[in-house]
C-alpha positions in Angstrom: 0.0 0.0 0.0 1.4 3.0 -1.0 -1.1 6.2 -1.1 -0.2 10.0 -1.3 -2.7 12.1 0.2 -3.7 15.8 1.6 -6.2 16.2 4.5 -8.9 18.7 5.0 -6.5 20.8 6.4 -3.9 20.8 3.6 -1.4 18.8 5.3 0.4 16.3 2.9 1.5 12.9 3.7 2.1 9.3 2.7 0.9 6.0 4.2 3.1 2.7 3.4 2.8 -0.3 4.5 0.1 -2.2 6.7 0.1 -3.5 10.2 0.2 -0.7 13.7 0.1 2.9 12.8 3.3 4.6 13.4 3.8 8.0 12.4 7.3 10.1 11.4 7.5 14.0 11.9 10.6 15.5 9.8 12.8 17.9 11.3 12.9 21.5 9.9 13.3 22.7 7.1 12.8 18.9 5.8 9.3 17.0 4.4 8.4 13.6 4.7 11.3 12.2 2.1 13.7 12.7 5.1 12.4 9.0 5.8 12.6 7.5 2.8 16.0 5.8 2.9 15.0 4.1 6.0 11.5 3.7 5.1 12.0 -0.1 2.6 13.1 -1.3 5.9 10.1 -0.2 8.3 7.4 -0.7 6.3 7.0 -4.5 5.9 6.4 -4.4 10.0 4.1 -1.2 10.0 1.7 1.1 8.9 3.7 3.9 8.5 2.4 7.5 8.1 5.2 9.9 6.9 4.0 13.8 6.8 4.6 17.5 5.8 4.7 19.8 8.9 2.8 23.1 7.7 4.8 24.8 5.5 7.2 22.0 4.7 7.2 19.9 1.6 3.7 19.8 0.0 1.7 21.2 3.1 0.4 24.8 2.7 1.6 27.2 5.3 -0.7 28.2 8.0 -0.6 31.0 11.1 0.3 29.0 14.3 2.6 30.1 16.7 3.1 27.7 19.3 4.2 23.7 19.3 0.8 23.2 21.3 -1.3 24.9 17.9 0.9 22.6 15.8 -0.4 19.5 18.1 -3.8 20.5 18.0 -3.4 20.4 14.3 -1.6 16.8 14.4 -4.4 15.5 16.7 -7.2 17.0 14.1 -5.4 15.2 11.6 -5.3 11.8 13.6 -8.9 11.8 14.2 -9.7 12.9 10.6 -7.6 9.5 9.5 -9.7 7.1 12.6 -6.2 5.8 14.0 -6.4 4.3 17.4 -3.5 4.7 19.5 -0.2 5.5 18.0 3.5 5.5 18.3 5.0 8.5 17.1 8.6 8.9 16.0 10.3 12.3 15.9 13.5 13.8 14.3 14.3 17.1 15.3 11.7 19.6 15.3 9.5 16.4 15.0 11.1 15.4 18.3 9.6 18.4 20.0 5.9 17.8 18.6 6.0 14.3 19.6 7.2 15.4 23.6 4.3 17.9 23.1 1.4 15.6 21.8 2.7 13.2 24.6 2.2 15.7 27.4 -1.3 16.7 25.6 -2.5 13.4 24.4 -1.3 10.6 26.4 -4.3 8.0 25.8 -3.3 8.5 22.5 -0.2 7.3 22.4 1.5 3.9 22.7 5.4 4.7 22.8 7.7 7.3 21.3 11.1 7.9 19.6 13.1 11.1 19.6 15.5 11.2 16.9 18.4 13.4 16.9 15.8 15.8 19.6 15.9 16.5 23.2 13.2 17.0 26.0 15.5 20.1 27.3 13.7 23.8 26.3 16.2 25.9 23.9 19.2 27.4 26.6 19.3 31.3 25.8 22.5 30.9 23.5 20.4 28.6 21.6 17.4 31.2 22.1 19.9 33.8 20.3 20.3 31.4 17.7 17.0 31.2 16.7 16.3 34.9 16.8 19.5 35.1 14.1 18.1 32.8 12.2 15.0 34.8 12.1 16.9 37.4 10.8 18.6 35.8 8.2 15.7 34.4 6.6 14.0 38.3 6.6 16.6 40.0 5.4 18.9 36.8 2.7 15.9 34.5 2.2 15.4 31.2 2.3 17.5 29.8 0.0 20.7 32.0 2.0 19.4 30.6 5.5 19.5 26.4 4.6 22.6 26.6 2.8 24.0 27.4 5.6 22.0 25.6 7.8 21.7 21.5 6.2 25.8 21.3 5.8 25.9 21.7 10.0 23.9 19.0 10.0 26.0 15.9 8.7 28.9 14.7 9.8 31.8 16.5 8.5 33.3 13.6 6.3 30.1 12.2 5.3 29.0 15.8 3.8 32.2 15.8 2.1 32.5 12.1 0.8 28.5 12.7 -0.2 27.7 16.0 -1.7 24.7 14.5 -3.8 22.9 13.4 -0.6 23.9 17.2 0.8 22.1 18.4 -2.4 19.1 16.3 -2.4 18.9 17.5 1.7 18.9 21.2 0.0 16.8 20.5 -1.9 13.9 19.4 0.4 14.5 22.5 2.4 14.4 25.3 -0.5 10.6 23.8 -0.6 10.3 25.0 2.8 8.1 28.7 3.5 9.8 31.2 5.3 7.4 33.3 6.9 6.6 29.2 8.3 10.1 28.9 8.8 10.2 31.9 11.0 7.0 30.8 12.7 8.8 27.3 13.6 11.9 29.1 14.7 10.1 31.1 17.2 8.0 28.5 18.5 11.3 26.2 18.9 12.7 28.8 20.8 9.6 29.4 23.2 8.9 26.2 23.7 8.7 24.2 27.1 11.1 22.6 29.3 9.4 18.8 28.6 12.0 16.6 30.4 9.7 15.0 32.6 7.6 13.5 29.5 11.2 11.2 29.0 12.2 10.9 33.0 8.7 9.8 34.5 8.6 6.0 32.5 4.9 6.8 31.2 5.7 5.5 27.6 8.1 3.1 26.4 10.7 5.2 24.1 13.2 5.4 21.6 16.0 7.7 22.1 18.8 7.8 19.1 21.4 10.7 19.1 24.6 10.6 16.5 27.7 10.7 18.0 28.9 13.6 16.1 25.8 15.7 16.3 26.7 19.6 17.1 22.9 20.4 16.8 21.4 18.3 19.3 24.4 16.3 21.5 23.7 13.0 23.3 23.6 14.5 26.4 20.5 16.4 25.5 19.0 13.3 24.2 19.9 11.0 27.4 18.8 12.6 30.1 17.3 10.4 32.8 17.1 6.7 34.4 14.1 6.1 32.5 13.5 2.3 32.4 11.7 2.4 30.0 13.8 4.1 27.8 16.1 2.2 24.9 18.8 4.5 23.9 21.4 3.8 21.2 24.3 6.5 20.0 25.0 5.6 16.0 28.4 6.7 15.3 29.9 8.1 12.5 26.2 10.5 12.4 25.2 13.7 13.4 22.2 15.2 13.1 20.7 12.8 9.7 21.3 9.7 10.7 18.6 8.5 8.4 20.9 9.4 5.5 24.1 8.4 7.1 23.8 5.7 8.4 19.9 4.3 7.0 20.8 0.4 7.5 21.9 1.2 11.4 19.1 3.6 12.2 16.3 1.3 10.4 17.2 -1.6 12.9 17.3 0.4 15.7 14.0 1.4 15.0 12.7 -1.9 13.6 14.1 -3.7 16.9 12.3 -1.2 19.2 9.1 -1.3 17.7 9.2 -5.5 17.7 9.7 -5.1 21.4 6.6 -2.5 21.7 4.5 -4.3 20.1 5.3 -7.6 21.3 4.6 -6.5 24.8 1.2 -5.1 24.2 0.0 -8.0 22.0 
């Protein structure tokens, strides 16, 4: 099963696959193909729901200004599409949703996996950094902004022993809005200190961090005795795993969700 699709709303996504829903929120500046080198591997076990975040890929923009408007949004969209409970899996910025839906939604939820993302609110130098970034993209544009944004986020050699899959990265984010963009940025920046959604063993959870990652390090990721917490550092990755290492990060995630499922069968 394969089927492309826009909901009432306007948000795009994909559905692959058939078996328990599981759905993948991109990073930003990314779309829903940020998944497709891992997603051959994960979707002979799952239903897998890939989408656009507003703004991103083939989603049309829209005025929110907070992660908790954006979950609203996501939960709208999950009751439009009659899925039970869910497991959610979050890179980046998708990270951050999923800790929010979590905290909103928790009968809603089965287990979730932070990718490259932390529960930790933005620090003021990472504050700053957003309100740069802002300012980049109002006064250079987009296209200024993620070029020199997406090369911070592979690994070093990687970017330079791959500069097609740099390019095809770029690519994604040029599609990305920038008044969107700037909402995103803002609500990243503002957003709340969620820690306790990963410490307080609620959920079962995934939690992957590259051990070259300058964006989000793994000590932002790891951050509690959770026991119900897997946690694996892929090396030779930073921040897109998914790309650099797509074999590695697919088993990780195909092994954890084998052990979710199996336990609530």
């Amino acid at each position: 099963m394969n089927h492309h699709e826009l909901s009432s709303d306007g948000i795009a996504y994909t559905v692959k696959g058939e078996g328990e829903p599981v759905v993948f929120l991109h990073g930003f500046c990314g779309s829903r193909h940020y998944f497709e080198p891992v997603a051959a591997s994960l979707e002979p076990h799952i239903k897998a729901y890939y989408i656009d975040l507003p703004g991103h890929g083939d989603s049309k923009s829209m005025q929110y200004h907070t992660l908790e408007d954006y979950v609203e949004l996501l939960h709208k969209w999950k009751l439009e599409l009659g899925l039970e409970k869910m497991t959610l899996i979050g890179h980046s910025l998708g990270g951050y949703l999923t800790l929010a839906y979590v905290e909103r939604y928790p009968e809603h939820v089965l287990g979730f996996g932070l990718i490259h993302s932390t529960a930790f609110p933005d620090s003021d130098e990472g504050k700053e950094g957003r309100d740069k970034a802002i300012q980049t993209i109002q006064k250079e544009g987009m296209k200024s902004f993620v070029e020199g944004l997406v090369p911070k986020l592979f690994d070093k050699s990687f970017a330079k022993t791959h500069p097609k899959v740099v390019k095809r990265v770029l690519d994604i984010a040029y599609k990305t809005d920038d008044k969107q963009a700037i909402r995103f940025l803002r609500a990243m920046r503002d957003r709340k200190d969620r820690r306790h959604i990963v410490t307080e063993d609620s959920f079962p959870q995934l939690l992957v961090a590259g051990q070259t990652d300058e964006v989000v390090p793994s000590y932002k990721t790891f951050i509690g005795d959770s026991k119900r917490a897997t946690e694996k550092v892929i090396e030779d990755a930073a921040h897109m795993s998914m790309y650099e290492r797509p074999e590695l990060l697919s088993c990780i995630i195909n092994e954890w969700l084998n052990s979710l499922y199996a336990v609530h069968k």
